[in-house]
N, C-alpha and C positions, 0 to 999 in steps of 0.2 A: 982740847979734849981728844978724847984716844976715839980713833975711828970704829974700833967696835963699839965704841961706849955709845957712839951717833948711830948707830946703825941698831942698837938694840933700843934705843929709846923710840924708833919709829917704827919697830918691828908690830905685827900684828897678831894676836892671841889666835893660835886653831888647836882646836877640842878634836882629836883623835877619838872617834868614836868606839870603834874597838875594843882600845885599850879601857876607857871609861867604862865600857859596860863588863871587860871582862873584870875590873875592878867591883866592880856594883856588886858581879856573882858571886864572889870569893868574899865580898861581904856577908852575905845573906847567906852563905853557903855555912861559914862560921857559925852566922847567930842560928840557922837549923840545924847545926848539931849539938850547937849548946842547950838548945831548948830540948832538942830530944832525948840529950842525957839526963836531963834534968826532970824529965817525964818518965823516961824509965827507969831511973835510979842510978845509972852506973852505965859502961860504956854502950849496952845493947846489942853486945855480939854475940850473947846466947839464948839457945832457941827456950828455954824452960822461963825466961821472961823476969827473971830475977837482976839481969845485966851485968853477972859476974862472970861472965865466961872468956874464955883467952886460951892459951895453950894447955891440955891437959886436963879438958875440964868436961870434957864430953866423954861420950859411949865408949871414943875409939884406945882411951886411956886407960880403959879397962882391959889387964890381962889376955890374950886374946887377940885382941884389935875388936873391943866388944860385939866380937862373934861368938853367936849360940854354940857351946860344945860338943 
C-alpha cells in the first residue's frame, strides 16, 4: 500500500468551526432573501413597496435630479 494511503486511513476527522458556521450563514442568509423576495413580490429595493425598483426608478430620474423647480 502507498504510504499516504496508510496514513489517511488512520487520519482523524476535525470539524473547523469557523468555516462550518460561516457556511451555516450563507445558508440562511440565502433562504432570508428568498423568503423576503417572495413576501415582497420582487427584488425589495424600492422604497414605494411594490419591489420594482433598480436603476431609474426613483425621484432622482426625473428631469432635474427630481428637484423642485
Amino acid at each position: 500500500m502507498c504510504t499516504v494511503f496508510k496514513a489517511a486511513v488512520t487520519a482523524v476527522l476535525v470539524v473547523d468551526h469557523f468555516h462550518l458556521l460561516q457556511l451555516a450563514n450563507a445558508v440562511i442568509d440565502e433562504v432570508r432573501c428568498r423568503l423576503t423576495a417572495q413576501i415582497r413580490g420582487g427584488r425589495g429595493r424600492s422604497g414605494d413597496g411594490n419591489g420594482t425598483g433598480g436603476a431609474g426608478s426613483g425621484p432622482s430620474s426625473a428631469p432635474g435630479g427630481g428637484r423642485p423647480a
